[in-house]
N, CA, C and O atoms as a Tripos MOL2 file, in Angstrom:
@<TRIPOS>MOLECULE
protein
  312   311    78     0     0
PROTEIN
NO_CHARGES

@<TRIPOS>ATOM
      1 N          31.3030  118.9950   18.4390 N.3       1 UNK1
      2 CA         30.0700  119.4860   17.8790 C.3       1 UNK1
      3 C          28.9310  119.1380   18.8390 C.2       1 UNK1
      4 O          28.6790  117.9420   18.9790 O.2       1 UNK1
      5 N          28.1810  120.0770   19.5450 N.am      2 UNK2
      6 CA         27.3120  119.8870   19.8010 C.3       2 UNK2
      7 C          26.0760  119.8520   19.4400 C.2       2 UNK2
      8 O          25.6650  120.7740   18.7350 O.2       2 UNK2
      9 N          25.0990  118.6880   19.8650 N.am      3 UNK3
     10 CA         24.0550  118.4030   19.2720 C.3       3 UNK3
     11 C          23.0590  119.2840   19.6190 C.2       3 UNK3
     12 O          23.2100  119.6910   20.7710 O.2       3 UNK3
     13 N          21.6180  119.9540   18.7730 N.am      4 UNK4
     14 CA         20.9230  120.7800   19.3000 C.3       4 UNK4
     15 C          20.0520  119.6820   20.5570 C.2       4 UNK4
     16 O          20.4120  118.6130   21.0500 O.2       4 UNK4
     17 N          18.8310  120.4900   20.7590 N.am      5 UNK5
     18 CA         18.3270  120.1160   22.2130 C.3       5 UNK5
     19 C          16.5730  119.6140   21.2930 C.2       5 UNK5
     20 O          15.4560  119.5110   21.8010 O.2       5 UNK5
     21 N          16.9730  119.4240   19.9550 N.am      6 UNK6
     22 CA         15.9090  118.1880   18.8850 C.3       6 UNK6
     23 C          16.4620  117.0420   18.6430 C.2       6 UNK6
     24 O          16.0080  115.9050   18.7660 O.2       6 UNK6
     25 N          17.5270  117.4350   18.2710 N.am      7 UNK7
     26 CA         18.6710  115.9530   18.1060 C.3       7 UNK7
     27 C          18.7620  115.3260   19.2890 C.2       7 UNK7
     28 O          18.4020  114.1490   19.2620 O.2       7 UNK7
     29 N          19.1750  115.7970   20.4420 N.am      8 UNK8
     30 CA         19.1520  115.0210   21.7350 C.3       8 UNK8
     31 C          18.2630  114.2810   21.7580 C.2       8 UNK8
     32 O          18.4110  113.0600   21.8130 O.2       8 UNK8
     33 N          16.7630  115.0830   21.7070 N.am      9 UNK9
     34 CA         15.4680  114.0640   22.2790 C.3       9 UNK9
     35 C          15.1050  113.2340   21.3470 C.2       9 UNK9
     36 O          14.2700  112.3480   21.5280 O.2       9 UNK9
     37 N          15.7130  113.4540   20.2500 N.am     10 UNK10
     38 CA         15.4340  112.3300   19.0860 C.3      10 UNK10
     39 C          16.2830  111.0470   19.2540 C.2      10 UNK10
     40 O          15.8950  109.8880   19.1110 O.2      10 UNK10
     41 N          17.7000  111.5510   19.6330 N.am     11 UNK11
     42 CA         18.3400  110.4860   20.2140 C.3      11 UNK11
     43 C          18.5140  109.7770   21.4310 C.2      11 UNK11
     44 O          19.0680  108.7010   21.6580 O.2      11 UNK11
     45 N          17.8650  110.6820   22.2580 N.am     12 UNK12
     46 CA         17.1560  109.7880   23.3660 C.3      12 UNK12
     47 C          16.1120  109.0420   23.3430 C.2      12 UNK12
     48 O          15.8630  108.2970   24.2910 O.2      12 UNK12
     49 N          15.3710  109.1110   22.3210 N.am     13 UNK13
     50 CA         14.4270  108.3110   21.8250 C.3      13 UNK13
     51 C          14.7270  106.8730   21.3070 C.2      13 UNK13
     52 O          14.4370  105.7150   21.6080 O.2      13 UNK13
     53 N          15.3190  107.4150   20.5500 N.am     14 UNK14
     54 CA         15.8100  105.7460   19.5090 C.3      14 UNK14
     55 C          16.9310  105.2840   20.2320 C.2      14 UNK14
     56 O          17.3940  104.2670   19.7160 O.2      14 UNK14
     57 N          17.6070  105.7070   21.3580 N.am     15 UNK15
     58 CA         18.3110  104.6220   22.1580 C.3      15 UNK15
     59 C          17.5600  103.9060   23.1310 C.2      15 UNK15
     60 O          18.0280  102.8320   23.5080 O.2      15 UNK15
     61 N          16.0850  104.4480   23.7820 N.am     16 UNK16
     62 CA         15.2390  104.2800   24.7330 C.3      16 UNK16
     63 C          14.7430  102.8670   23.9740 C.2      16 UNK16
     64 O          14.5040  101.7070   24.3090 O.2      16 UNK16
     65 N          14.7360  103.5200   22.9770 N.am     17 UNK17
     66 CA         13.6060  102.3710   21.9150 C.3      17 UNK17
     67 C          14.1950  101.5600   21.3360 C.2      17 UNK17
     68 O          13.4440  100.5930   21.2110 O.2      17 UNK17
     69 N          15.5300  101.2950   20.7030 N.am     18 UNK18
     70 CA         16.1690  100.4350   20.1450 C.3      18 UNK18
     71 C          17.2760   99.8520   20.9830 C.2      18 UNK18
     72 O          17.4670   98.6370   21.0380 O.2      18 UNK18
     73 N          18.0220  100.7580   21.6510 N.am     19 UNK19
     74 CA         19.6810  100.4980   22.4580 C.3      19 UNK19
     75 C          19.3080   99.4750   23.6400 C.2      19 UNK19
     76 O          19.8660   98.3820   23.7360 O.2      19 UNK19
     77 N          18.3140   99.9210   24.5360 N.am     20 UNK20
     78 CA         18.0780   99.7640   25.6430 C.3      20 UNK20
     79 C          17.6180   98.1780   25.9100 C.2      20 UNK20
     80 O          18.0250   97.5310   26.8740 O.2      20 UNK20
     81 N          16.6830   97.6490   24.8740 N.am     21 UNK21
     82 CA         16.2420   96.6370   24.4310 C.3      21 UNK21
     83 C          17.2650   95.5000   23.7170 C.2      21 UNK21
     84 O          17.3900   94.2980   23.9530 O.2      21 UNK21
     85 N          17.9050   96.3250   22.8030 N.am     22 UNK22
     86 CA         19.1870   95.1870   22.6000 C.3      22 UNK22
     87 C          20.4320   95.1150   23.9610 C.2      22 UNK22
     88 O          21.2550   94.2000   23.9840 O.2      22 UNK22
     89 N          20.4080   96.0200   24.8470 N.am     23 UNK23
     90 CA         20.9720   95.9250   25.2040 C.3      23 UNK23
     91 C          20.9610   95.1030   26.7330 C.2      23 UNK23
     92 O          21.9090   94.8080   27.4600 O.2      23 UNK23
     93 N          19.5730   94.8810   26.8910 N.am     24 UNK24
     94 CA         18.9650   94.0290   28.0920 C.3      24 UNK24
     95 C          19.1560   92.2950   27.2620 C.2      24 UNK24
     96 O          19.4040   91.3550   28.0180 O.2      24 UNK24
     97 N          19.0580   92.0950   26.1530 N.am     25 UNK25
     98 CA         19.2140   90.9750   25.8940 C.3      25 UNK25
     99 C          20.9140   90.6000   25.6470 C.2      25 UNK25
    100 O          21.3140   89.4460   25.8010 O.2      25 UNK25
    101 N          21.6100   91.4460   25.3480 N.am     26 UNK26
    102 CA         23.1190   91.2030   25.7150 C.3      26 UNK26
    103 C          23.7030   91.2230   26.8430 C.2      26 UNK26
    104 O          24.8650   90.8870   27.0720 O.2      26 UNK26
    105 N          22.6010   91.7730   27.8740 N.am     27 UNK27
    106 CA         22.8050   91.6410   29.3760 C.3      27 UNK27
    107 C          22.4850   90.3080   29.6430 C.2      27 UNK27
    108 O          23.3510   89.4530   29.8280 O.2      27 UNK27
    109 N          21.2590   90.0810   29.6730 N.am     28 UNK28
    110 CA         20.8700   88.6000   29.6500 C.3      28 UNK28
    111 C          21.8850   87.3520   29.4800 C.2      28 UNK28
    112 O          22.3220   86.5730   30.3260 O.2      28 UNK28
    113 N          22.1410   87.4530   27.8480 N.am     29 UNK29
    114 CA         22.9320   86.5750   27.1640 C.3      29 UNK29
    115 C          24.4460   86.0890   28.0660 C.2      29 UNK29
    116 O          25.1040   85.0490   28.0490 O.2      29 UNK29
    117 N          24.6020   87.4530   28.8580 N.am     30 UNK30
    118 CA         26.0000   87.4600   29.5760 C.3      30 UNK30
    119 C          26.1300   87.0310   30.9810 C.2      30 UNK30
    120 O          26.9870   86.5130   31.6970 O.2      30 UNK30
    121 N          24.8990   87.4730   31.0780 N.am     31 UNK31
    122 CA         24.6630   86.5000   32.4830 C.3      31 UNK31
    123 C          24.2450   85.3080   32.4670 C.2      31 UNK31
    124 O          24.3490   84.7480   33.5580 O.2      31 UNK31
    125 N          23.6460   84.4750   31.3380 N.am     32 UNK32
    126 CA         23.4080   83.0140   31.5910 C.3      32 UNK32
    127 C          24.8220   82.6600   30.4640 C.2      32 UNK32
    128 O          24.6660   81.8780   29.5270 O.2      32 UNK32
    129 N          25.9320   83.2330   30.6800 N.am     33 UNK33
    130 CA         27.0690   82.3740   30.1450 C.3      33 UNK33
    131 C          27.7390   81.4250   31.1170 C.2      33 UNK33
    132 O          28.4350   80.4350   30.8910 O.2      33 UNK33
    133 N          27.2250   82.1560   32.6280 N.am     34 UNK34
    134 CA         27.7810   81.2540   33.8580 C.3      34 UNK34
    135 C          26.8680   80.2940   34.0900 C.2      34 UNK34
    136 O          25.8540   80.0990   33.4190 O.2      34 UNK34
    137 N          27.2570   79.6300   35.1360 N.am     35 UNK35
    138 CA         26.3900   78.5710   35.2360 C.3      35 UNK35
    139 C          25.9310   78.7680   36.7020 C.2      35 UNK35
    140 O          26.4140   78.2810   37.7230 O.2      35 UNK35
    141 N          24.6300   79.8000   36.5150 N.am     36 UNK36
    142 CA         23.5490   80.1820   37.3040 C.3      36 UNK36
    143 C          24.2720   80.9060   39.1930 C.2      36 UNK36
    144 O          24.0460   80.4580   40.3170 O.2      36 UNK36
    145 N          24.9550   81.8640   38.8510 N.am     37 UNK37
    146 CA         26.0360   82.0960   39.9130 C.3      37 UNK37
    147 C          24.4750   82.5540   41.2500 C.2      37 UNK37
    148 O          23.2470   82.6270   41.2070 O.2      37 UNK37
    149 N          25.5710   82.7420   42.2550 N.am     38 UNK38
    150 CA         24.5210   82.9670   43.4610 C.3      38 UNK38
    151 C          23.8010   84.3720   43.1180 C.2      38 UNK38
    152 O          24.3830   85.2650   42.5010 O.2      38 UNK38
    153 N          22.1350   84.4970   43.7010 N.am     39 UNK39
    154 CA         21.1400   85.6350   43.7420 C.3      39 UNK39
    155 C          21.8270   86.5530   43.6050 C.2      39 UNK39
    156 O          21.5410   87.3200   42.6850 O.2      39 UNK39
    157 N          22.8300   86.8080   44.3290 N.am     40 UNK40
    158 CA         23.4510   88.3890   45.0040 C.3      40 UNK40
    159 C          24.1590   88.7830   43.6460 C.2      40 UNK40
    160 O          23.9380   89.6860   42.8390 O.2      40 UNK40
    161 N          25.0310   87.8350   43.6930 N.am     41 UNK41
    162 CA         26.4010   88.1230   42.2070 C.3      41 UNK41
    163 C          25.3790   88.0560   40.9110 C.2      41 UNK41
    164 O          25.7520   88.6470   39.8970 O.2      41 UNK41
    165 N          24.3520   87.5000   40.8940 N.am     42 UNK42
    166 CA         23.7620   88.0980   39.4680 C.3      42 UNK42
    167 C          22.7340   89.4850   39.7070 C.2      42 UNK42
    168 O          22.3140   90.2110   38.8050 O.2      42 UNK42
    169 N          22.5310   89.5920   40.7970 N.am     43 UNK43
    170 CA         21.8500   91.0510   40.7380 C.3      43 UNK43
    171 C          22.6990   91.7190   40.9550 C.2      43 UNK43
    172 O          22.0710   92.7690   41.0940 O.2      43 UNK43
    173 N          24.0880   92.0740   41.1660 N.am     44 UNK44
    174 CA         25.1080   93.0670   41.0920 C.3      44 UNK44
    175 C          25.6460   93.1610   39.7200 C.2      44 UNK44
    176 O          26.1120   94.2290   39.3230 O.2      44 UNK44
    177 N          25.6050   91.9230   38.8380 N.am     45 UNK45
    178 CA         26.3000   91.4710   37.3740 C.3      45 UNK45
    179 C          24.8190   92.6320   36.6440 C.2      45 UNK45
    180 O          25.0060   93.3950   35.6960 O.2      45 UNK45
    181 N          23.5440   92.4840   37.3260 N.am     46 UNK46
    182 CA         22.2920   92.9450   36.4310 C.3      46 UNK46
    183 C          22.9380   94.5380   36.6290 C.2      46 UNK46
    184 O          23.5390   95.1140   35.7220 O.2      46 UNK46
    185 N          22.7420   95.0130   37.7190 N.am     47 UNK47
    186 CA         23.1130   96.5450   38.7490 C.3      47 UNK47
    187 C          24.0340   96.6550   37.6490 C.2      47 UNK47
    188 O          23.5450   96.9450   36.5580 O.2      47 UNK47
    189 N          25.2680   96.4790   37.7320 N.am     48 UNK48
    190 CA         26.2850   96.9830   36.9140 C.3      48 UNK48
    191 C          26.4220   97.6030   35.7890 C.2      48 UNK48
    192 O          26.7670   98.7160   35.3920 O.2      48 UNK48
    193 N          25.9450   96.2720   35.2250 N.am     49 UNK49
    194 CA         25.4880   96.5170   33.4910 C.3      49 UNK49
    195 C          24.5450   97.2900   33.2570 C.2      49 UNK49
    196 O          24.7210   97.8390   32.1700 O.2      49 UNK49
    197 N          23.1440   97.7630   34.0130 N.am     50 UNK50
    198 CA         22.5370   98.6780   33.9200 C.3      50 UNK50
    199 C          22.8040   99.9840   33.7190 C.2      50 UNK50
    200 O          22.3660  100.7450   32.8570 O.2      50 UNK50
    201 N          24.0520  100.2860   35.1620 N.am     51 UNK51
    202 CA         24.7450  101.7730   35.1370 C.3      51 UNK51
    203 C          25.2820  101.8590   33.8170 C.2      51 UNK51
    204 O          24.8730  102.7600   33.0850 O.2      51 UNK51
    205 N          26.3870  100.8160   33.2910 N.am     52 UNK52
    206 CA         27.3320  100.8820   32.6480 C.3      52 UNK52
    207 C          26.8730  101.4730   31.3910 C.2      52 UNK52
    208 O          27.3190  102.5870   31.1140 O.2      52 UNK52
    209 N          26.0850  100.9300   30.6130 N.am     53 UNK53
    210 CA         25.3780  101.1370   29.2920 C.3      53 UNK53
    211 C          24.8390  102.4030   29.1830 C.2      53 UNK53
    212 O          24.4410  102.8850   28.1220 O.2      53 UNK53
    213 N          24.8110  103.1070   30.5570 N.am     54 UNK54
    214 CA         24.0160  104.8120   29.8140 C.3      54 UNK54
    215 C          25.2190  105.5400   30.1570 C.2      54 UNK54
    216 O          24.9620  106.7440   30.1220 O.2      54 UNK54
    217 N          26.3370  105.3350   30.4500 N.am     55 UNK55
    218 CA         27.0710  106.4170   31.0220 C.3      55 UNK55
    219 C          27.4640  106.8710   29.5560 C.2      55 UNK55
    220 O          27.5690  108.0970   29.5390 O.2      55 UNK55
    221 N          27.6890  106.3660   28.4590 N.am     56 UNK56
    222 CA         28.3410  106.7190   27.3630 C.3      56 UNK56
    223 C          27.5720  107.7410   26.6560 C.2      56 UNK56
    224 O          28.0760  108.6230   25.9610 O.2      56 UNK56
    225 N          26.2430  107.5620   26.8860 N.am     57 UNK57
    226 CA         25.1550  108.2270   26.6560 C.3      57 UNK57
    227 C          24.5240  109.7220   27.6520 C.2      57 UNK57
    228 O          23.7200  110.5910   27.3160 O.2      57 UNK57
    229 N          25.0770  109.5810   28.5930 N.am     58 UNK58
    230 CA         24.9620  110.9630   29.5800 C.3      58 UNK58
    231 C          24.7490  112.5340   29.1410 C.2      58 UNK58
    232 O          24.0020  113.3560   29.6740 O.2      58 UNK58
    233 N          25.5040  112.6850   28.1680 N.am     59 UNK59
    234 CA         25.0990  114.0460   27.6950 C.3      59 UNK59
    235 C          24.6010  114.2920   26.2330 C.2      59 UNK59
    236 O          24.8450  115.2510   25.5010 O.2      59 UNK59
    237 N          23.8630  113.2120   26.0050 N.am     60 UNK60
    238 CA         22.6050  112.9050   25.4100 C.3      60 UNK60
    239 C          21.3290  113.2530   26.0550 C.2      60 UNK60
    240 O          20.5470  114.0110   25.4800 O.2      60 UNK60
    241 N          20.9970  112.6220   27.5070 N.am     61 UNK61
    242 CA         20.0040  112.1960   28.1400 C.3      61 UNK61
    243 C          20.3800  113.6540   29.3360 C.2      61 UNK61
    244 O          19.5430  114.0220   30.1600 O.2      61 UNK61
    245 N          21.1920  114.0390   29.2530 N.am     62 UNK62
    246 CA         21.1770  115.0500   30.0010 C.3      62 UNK62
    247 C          20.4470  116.6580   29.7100 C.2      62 UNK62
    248 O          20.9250  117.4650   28.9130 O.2      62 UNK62
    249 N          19.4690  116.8510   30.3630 N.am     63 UNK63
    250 CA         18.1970  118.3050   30.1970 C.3      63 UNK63
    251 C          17.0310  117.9640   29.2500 C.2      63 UNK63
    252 O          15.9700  118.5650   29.0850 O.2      63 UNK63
    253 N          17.6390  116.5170   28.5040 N.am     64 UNK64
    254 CA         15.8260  116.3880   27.7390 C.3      64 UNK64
    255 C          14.7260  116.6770   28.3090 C.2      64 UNK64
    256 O          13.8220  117.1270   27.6050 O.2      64 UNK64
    257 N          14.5740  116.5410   29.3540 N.am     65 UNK65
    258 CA         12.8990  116.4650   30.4880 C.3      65 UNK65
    259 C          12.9380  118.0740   30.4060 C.2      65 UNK65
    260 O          11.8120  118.5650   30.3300 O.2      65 UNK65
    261 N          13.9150  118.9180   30.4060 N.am     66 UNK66
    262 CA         13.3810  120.6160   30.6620 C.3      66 UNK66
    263 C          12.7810  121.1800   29.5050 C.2      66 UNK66
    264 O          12.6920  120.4560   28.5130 O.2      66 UNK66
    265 N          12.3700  122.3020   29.4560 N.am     67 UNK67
    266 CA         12.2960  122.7740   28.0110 C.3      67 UNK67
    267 C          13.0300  123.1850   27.4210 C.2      67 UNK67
    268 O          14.1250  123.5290   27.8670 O.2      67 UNK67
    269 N          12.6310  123.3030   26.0550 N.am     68 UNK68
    270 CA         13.8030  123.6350   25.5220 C.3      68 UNK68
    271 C          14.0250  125.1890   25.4150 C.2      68 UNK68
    272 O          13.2100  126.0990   25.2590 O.2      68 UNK68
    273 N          15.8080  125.2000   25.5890 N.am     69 UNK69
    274 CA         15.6870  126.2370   26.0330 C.3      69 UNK69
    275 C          16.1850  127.4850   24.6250 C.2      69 UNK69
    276 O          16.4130  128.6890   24.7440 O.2      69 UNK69
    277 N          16.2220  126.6220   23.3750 N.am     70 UNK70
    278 CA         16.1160  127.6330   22.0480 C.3      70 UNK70
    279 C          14.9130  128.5320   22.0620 C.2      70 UNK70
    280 O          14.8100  129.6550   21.5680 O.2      70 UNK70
    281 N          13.9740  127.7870   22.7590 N.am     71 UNK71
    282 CA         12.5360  128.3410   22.1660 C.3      71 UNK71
    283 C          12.2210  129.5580   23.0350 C.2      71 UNK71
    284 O          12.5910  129.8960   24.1600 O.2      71 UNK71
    285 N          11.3940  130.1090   22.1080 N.am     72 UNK72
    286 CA         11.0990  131.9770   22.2850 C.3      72 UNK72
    287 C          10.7210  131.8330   24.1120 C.2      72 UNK72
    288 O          10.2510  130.8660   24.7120 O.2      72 UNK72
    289 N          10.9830  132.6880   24.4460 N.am     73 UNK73
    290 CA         10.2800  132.9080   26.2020 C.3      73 UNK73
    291 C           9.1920  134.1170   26.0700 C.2      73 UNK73
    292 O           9.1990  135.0000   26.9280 O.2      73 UNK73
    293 N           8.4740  134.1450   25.2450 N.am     74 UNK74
    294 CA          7.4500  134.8660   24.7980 C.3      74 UNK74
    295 C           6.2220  133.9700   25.2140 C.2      74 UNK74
    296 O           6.0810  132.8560   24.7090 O.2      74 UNK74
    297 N           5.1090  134.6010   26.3800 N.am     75 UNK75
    298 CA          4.4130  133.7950   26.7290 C.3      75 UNK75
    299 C           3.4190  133.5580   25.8730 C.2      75 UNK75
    300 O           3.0830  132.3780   25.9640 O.2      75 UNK75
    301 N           2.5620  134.3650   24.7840 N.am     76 UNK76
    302 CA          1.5220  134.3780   24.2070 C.3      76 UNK76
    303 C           2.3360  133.6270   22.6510 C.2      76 UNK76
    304 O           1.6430  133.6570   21.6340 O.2      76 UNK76
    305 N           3.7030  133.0210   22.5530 N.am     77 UNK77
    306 CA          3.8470  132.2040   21.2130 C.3      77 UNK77
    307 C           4.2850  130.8540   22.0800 C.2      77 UNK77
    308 O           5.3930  130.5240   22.5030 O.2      77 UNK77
    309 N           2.8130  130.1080   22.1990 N.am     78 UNK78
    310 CA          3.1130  128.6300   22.8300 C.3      78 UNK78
    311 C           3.4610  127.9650   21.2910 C.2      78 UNK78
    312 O           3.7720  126.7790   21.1870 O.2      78 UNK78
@<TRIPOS>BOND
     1     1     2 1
     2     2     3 1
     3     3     4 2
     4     3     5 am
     5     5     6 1
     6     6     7 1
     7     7     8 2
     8     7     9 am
     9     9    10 1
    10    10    11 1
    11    11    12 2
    12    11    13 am
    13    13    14 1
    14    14    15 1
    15    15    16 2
    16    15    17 am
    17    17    18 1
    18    18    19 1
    19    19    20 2
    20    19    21 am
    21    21    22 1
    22    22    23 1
    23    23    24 2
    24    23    25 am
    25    25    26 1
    26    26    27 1
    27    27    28 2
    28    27    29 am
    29    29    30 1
    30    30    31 1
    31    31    32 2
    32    31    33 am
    33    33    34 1
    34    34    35 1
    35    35    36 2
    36    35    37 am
    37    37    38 1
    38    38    39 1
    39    39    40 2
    40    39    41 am
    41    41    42 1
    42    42    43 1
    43    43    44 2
    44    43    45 am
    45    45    46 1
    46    46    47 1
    47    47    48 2
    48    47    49 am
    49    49    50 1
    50    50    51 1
    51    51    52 2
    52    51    53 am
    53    53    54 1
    54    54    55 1
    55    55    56 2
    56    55    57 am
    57    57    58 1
    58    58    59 1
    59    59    60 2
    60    59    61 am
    61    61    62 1
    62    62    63 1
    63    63    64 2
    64    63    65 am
    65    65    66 1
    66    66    67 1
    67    67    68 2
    68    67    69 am
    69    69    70 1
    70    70    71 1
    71    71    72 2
    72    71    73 am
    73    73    74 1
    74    74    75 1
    75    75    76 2
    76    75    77 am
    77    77    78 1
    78    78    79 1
    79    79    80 2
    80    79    81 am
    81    81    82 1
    82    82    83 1
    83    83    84 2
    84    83    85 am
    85    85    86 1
    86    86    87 1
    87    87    88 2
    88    87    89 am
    89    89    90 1
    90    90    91 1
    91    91    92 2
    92    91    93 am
    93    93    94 1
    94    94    95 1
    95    95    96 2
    96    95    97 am
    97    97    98 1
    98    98    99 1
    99    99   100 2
   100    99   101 am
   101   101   102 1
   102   102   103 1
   103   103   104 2
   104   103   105 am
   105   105   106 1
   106   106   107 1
   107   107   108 2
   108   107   109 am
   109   109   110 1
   110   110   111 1
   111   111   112 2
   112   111   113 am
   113   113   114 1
   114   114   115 1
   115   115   116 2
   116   115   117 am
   117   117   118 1
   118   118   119 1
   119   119   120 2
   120   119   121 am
   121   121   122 1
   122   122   123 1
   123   123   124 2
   124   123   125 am
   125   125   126 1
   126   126   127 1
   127   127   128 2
   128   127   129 am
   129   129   130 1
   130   130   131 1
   131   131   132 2
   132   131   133 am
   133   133   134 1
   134   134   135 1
   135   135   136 2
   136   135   137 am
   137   137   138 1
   138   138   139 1
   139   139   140 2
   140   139   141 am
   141   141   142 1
   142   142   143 1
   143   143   144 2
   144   143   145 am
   145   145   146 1
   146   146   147 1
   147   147   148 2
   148   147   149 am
   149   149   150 1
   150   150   151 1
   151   151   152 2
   152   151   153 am
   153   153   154 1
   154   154   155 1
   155   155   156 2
   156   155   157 am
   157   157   158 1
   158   158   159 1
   159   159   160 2
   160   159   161 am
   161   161   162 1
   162   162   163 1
   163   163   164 2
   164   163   165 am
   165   165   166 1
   166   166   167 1
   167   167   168 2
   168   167   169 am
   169   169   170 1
   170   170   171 1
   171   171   172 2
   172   171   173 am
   173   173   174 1
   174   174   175 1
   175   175   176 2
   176   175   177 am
   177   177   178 1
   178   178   179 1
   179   179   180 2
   180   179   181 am
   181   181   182 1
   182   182   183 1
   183   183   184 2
   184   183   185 am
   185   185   186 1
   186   186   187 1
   187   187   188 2
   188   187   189 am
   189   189   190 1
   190   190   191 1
   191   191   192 2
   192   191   193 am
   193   193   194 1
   194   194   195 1
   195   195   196 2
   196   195   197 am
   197   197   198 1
   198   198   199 1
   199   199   200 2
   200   199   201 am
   201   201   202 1
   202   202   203 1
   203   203   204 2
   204   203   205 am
   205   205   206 1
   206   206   207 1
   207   207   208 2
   208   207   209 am
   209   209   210 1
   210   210   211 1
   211   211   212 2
   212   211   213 am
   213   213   214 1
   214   214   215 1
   215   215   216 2
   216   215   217 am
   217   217   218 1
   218   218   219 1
   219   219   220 2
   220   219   221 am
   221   221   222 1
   222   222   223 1
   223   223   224 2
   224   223   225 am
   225   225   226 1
   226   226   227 1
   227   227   228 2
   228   227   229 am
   229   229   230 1
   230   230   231 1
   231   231   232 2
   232   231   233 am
   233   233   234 1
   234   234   235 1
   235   235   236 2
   236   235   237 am
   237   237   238 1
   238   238   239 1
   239   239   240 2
   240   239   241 am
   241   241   242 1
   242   242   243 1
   243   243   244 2
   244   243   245 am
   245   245   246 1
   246   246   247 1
   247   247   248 2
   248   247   249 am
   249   249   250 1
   250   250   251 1
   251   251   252 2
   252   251   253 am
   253   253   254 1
   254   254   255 1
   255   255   256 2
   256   255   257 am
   257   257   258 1
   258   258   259 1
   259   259   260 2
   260   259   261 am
   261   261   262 1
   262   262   263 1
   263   263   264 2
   264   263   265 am
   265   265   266 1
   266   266   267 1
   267   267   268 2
   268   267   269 am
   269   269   270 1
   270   270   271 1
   271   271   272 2
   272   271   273 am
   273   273   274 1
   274   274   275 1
   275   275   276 2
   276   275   277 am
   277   277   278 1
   278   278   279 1
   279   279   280 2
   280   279   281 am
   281   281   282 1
   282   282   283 1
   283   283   284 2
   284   283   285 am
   285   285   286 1
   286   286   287 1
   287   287   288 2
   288   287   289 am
   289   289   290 1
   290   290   291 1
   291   291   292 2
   292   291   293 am
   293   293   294 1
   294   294   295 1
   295   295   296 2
   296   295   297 am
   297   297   298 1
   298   298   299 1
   299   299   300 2
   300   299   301 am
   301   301   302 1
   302   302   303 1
   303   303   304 2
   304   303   305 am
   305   305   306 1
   306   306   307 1
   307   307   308 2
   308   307   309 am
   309   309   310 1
   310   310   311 1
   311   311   312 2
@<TRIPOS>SUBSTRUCTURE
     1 UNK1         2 RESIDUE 1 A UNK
     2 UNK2         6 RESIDUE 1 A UNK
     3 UNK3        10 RESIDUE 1 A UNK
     4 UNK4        14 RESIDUE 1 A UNK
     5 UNK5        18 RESIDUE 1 A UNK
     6 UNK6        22 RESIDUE 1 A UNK
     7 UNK7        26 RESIDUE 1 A UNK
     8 UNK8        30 RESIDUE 1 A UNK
     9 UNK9        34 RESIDUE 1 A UNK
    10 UNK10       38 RESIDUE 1 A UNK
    11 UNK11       42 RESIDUE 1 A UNK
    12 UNK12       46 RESIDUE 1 A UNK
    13 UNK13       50 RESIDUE 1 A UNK
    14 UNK14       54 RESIDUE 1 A UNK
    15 UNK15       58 RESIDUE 1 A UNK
    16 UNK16       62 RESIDUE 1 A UNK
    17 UNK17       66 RESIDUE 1 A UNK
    18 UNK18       70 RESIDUE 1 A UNK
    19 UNK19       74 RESIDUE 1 A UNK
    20 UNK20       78 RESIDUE 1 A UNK
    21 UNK21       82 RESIDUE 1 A UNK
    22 UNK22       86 RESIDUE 1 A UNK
    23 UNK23       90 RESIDUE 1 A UNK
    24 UNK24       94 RESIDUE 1 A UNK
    25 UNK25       98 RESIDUE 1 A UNK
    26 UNK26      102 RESIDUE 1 A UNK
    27 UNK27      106 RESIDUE 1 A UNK
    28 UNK28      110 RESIDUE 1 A UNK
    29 UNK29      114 RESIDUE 1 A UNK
    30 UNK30      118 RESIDUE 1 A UNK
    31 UNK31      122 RESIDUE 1 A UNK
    32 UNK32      126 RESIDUE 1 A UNK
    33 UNK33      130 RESIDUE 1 A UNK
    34 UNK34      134 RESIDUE 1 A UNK
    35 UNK35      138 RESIDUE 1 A UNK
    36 UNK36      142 RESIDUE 1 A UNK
    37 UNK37      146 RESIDUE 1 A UNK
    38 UNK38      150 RESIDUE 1 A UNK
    39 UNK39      154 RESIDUE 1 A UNK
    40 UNK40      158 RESIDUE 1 A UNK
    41 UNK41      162 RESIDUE 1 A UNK
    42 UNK42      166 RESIDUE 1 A UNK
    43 UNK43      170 RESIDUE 1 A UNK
    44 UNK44      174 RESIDUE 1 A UNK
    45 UNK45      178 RESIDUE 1 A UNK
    46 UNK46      182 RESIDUE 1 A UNK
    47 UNK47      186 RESIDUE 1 A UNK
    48 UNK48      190 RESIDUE 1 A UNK
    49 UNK49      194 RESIDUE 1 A UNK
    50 UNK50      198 RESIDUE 1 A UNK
    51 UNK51      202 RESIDUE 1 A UNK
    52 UNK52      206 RESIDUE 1 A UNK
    53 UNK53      210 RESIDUE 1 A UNK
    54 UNK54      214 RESIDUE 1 A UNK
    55 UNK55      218 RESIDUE 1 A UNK
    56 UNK56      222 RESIDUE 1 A UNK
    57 UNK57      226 RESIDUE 1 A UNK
    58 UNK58      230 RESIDUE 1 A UNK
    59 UNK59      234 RESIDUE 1 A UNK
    60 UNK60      238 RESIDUE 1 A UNK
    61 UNK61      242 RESIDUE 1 A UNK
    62 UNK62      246 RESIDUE 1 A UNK
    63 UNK63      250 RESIDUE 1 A UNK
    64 UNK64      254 RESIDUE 1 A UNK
    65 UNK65      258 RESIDUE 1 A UNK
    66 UNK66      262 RESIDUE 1 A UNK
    67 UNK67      266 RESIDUE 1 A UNK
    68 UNK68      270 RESIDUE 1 A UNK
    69 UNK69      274 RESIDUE 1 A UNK
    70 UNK70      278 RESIDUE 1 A UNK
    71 UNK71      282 RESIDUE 1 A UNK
    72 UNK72      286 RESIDUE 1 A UNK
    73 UNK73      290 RESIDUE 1 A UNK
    74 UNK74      294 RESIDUE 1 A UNK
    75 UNK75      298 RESIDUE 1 A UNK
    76 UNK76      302 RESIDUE 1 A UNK
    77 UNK77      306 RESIDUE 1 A UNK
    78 UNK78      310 RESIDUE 1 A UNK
């Protein structure tokens, strides 16, 4: 089932706004489980987890920024 292109940006919304935020503090949480590993290996542990968390989300977040493309292409009904 695909979602329309309102549902998307609605749900790109409330993951922007809710997911993203819990999900930097479960990043966090996971990186101070070690005991303070070298600069490099925790900014690759940060890198990682960054990618990782939106890929599930990809065709969600994928064409929100265009318009939408249900809507009339009639120039004089903005």
């Amino acid at each position: 089932m695909a979602l329309s292109y309102k549902a998307r940006k609605r749900w790109s919304l409330a993951i922007l706004l809710i997911g993203m935020p819990a999900y930097i503090v479960a990043a966090v949480t996971v990186v101070n489980l070690f005991d303070r590993p070298a600069i490099w290996l925790e900014f690759l542990i940060y890198v990682a987890l960054g990618v990782v968390w939106i890929l599930p989300f990809k065709f969600i977040f994928k064409g929100v920024g265009q318009p939408d493309p249900d809507a009339s292409q009639d120039p004089d009904n903005r």
